[in-house]
N, C-alpha and C positions, 0 to 999 in steps of 0.2 A: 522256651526254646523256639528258636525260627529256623523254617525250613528252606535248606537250598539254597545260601547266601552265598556268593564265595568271597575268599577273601585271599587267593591266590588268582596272577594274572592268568585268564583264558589262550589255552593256543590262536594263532588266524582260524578262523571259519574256513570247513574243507569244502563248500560252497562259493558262489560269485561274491566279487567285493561287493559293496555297495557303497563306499564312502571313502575320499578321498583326504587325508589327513594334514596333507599337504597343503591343498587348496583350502580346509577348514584352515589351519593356522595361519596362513596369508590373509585370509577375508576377515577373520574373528581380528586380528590384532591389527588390520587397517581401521576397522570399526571402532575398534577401543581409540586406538588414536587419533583418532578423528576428533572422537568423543569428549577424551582430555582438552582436546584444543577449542572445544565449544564452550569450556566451562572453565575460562581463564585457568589455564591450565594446573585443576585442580577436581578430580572428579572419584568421588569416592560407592564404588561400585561394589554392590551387594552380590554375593555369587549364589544364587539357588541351586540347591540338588546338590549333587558329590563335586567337591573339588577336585578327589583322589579317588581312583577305583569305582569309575562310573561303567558299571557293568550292565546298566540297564540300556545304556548307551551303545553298547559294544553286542548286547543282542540282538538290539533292535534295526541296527544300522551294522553290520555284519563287515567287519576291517575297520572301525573306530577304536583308535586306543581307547582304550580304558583311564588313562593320563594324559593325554593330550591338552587338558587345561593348564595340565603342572609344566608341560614345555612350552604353553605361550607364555604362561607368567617367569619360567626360567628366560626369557627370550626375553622380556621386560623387564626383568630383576631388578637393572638400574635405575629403574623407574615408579619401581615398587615395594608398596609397604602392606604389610596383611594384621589386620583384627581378626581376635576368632571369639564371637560372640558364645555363651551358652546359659539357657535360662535358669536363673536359682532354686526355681521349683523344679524342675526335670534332676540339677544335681541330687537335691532333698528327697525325690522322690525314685530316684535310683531308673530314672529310664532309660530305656535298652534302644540302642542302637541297632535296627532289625539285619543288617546284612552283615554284622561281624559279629552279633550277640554279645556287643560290650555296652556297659555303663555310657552315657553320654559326658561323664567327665572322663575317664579312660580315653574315652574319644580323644580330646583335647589331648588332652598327652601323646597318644599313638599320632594325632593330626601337626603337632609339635615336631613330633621328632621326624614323622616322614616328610615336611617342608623342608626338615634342616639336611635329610639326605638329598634333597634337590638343590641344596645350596639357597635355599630360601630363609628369611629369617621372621619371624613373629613379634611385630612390636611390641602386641600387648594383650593382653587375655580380658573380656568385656563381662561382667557379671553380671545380666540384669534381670529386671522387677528385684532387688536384692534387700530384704528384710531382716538381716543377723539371721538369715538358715543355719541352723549348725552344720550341718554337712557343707553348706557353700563356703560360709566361713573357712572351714577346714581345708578346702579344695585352694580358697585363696591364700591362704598360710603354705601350703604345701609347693605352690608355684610359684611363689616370694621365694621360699626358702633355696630353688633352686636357679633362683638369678631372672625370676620373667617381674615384669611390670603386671600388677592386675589392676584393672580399676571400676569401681563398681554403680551402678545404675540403680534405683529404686523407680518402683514404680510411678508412673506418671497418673497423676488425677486428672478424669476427663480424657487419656487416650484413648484413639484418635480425632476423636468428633469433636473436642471445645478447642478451636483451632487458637482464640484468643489467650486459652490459657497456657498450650504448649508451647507455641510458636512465642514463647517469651521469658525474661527471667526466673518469672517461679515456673515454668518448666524446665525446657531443652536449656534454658541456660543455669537453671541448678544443678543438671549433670556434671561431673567432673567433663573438661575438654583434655582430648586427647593431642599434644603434641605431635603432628606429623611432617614428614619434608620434602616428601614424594610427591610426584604428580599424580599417581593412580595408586586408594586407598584400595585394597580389597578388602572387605567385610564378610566373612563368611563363618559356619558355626554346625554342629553335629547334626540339625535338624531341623526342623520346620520350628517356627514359634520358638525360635533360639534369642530374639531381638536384633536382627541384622537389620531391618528396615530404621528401625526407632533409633539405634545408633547412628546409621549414616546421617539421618538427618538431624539428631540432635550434632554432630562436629558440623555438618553444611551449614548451621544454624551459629554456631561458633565462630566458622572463616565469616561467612557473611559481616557478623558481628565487627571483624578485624580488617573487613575492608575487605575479603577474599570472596571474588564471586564462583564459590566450588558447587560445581554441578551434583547430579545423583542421577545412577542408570542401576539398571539389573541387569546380570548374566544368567539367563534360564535357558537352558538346551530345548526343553519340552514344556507346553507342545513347540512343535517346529511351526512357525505362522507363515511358512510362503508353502505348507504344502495344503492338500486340502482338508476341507472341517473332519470327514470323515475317514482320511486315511488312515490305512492300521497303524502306522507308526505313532499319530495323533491320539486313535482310537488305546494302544499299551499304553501310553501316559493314565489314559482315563482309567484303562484295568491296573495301574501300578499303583495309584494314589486314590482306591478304591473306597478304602477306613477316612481319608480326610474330603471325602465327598466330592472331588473336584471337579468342573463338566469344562469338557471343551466348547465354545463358542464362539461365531464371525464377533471378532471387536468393531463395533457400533460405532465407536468413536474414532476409529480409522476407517471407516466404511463412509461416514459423514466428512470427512475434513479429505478425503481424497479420494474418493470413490473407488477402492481398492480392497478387494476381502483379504485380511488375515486372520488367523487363526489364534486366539489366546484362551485363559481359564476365567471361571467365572469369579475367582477372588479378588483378582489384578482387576477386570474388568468393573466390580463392585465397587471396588476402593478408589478407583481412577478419580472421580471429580473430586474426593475428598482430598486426595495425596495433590492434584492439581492445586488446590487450594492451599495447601499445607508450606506449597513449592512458591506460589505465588507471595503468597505472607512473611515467607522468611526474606525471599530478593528484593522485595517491593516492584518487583515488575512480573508482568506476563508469564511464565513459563512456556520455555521452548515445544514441550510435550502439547502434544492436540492426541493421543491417544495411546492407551498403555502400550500397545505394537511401541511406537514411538519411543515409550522410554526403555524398550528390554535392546539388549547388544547381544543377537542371535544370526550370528550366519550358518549355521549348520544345516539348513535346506539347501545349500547353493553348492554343498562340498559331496552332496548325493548323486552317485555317475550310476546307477541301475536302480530306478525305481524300482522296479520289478521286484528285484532281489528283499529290498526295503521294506517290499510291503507283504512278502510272505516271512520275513524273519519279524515284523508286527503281530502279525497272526496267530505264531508260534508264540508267540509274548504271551498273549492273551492267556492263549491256552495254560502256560506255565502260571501263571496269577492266579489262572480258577484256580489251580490246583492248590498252588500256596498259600492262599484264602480260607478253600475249605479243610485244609490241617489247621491253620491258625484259629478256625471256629471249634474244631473238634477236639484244640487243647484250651479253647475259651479266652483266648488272646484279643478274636474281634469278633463282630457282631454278625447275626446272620446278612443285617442286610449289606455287608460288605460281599460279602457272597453272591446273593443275589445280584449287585450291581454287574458282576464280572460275568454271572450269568444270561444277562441280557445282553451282553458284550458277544459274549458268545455266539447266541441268536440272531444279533443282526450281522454278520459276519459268518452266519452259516457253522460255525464251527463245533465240533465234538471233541472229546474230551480224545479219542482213540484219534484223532489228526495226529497227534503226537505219537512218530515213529514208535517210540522205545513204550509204549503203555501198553499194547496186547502182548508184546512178545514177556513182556515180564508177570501179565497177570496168568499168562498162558508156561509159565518155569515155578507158577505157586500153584497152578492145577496140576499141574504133572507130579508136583513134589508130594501130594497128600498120597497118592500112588505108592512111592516108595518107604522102604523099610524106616523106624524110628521116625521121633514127630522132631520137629522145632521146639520154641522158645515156647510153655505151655498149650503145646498140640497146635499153636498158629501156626501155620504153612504160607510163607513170604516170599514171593519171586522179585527179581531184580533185572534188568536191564539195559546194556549202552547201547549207543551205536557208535563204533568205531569212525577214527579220520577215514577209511577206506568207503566209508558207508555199510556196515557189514555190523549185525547185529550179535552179541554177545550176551548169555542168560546167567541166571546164576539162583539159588534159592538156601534158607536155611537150611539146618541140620545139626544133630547133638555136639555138633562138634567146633559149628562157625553159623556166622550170623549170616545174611544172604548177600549183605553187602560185600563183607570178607570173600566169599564165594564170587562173586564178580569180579573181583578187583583182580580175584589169581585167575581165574578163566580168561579175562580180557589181556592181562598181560603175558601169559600162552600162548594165546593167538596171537600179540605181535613180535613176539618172538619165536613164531612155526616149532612151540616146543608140545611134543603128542600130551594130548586129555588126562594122557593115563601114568604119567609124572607126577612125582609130589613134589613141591614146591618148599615144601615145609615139611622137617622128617618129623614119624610119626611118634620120636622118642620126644623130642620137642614138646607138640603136640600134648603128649600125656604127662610132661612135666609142666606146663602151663598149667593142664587143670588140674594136677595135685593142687597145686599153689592155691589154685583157686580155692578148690574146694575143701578141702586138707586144712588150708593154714587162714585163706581168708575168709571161709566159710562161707563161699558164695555156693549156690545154689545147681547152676549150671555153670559146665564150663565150657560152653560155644563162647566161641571168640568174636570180639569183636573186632569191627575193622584198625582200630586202633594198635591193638593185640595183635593181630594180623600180620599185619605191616611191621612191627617190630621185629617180631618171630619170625620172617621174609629177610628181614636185614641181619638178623643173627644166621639166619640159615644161612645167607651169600658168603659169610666169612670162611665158609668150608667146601658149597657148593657151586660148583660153575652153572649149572643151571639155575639155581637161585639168582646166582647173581648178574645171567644175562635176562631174567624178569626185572631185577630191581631195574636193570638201565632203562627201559620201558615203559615207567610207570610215570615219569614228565611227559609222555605223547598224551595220555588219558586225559591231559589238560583241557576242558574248552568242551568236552565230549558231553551228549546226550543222556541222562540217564534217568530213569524210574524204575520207583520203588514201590510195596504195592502196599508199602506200611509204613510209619511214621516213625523214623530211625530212634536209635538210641541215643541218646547226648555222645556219646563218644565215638558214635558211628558219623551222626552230622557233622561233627568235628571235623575229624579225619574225609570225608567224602567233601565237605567246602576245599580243606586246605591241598586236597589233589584237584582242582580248580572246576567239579564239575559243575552242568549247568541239570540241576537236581530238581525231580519232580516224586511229588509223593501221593497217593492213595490216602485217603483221610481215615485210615484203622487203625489200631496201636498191635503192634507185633507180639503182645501177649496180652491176657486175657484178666492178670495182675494189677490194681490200682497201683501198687508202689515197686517197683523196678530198680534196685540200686545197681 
């Protein structure tokens, strides 16, 4: 399970802008097409990070769509064609996509069909290092079956470092070549180490071949390279991508060829003389690139109108990472020193864990709760936390009867609908017919509801109750909102608390005291 992904879109920030959407899609798509026209008008561009639902994006730069790549490429449409890479071992090995808690072949599918509600269409599905996986297999039969092209990649011997042997027929030119018509390829894929690199250049390798001199760039948001090495916004990149160790550093190689610091990672910056070379061998002439800055197509520093604002919603990032870190260690998902890295982040950056509005007021509604009559979920006592659009803080804690989350959700949407504490939202014949159900017929254990249950039970209620159901209308504002937890939800609490769109923090405890919780 991962904590605090959403996968509903965030309200606007009830705070200052910091980013102009507008001025990003005018700069980012003058750059692309520049870009195409440098590269005899054929350039096939890898897209790092989310295509779609870039929420990390939308925290840290505070009035960033969350989709704003998906409306420059709608703006390009005529111009473009999209791959979506995904590696045969991640299908094989059933890996999780951390901010929608899906499979990375799910991925493809949900990433399929949200293009094709943007009027976008998918040429072709890329399967690579691909060795008869049974599961890959299966995934490519499956997307045959429903009308997609797939075509499949095997691993390459000696990538990247025997430049002699890829950059040639028994390499990149053993791959199947991809048939394209467009001027601008996008290449993009579930996840890091999907084969988005290895692909572009095995077709660049292709056109070259056909007489086609097709260029190759990346679209990576983060880091932002015109701001500085250390600012927060720079600095949440380095706490986001904590587990894949990545460090921000001045590129060397744009610092030499123009005497100009920007800001890139140490991967890109490793790989640069290799991939230089890689670029060189296939053209037979010099590549345009003198430094990785050079090959990424990144104007999103330029679309920044409040620094200010930028670099305390970076901060707040931080802080949200420690947290999402140290649950992901204390359900054994990553390593301690992923932890640690976010905690030295921390450090220099000054920051505490209680910076975060919503974390005393909630761990201060699970001290109060041990006070009152009956315990929670195995004697655990769990406070909960928003902070409302108004800026106004809202508590909430378990009890034998609802989870703590359940308890915030109806407390918060009381308070924006001015309806009194002492209202029930939910009758209390409901209520005990729920946990008949539970306990009675499905023989569960407790029957404190879960936010899932909650909200159900909330929607049944409105069909009889007018106060019910001016809470329901209320509960799209929660979108986008602050919240922490002082324990490590339930799958069905995560669930439901991603898809009311909030922006979720957790206490690294488990809400009962129980190895196994159904």
């Amino acid at each position: 399970m991962k904590i605090g992904m959403q996968d509903a879109p965030p309200a606007p920030p009830p705070g200052p802008l910091a980013f102009d959407n507008e001025r990003y899609l005018a700069e980012q798509t003058a750059a692309i097409l520049e870009r195409i026209a440098r590269s005899d008008n054929k350039l096939y561009l890898e897209f790092g990070g989310k295509l779609l639902f870039d929420y990390h994006a939308a925290r840290v730069l505070p009035g960033f769509d969350p989709n704003v790549k998906m409306r420059l490429l709608q703006h390009l449409r005529d111009k473009t064609e999209i791959l979506i890479c995904v590696y045969a071992g991640h299908i094989e090995n059933r890996k999780v996509r951390l901010d929608f808690g899906i499979t990375y072949d799910s991925d493809v599918f949900k990433l399929i069909d949200d293009l094709r509600e943007w009027g976008l269409s998918v040429r072709a599905v890329v399967i690579t290092r691909y060795t008869d996986q049974p599961a890959a297999t299966a995934f490519k039969a499956r997307l045959e079956h429903r009308g997609l092209e797939v075509f499949t990649h095997g691993p390459l011997p000696g990538y990247p470092a025997d430049i002699d042997r890829i950059a040639s027929d028994e390499g990149w030119g053993a791959c199947q070549r991809i048939e394209t018509s467009r001027p601008l390829v996008v290449v993009t894929g579930p996840g890091p180490n999907s084969g988005k690199m290895a692909t572009c250049l095995s077709q660049v390798y292709h056109e070259h071949r056909r007489g086609v001199r097709a260029g190759y760039a990346k679209f990576e948001t983060f880091p932002i390279w015109s701001l500085p090495l250390r600012h927060p916004v720079n600095a949440a990149y380095e706490a986001a991508t904590s587990e894949l160790r990545d460090v921000n550093m001045i590129d060397p190689f744009h610092l030499e060829a123009y005497n100009r610091r920007a800001v890139n990672y140490n991967r890109d910056i490793e790989s640069f003389p290799l991939l230089q070379r890689i670029l060189t061998r296939i053209s037979g002439a010099h590549t345009i690139y003198r430094s990785p800055t050079d090959m990424g197509v990144n104007r999103a520093g330029f679309a920044i109108i409040d620094d200010k604002a930028a670099a305390e919603a970076g901060r707040q990032e931080i802080i949200r990472r420690y947290f999402r870190y140290a649950c992901e260690h204390a359900l054994g998902s990553v390593d301690i020193e992923s932890v640690e890295r976010v905690e030295r982040l921390m450090k220099e950056f000054d920051l505490a864990p209680e910076d975060r509005s919503v974390v005393q007021p909630a761990r201060r509604a699970a001290a109060e709760a041990e006070g009152r009559p009956g315990k929670g979920n195995a004697g655990v006592y769990c406070g909960a936390a928003i902070q409302l659009p108004d800026g106004s803080i809202v508590t909430g804690c378990n009890s034998p009867l609802m989870h703590a989350a359940s308890s915030l959700v109806l407390n918060s949407v009381k308070k924006l609908a001015s309806i009194p504490p002492h209202l029930d939202l939910i009758s209390k014949n409901l209520v005990e017919s729920i946990g008949t159900l539970k306990t009675d017929i499905l023989k569960r254990k407790s029957i404190s509801l879960d936010l899932e249950e909650t909200l159900v039970a909330l929607s049944s209620s409105s069909t009889t109750s007018p106060v019910a159901r001016l809470a329901m209308e209320h509960l799209k504002t929660l979108a986008g909102c602050e919240v922490h937890l002082t324990h490590i939800p339930s799958p069905a609490d995560d669930i439901s608390l991603r898809r009311l769109g909030f922006n979720l923090t957790c206490d690294p405890k488990f809400a009962t005291d129980k190895l196994f919780a159904a």
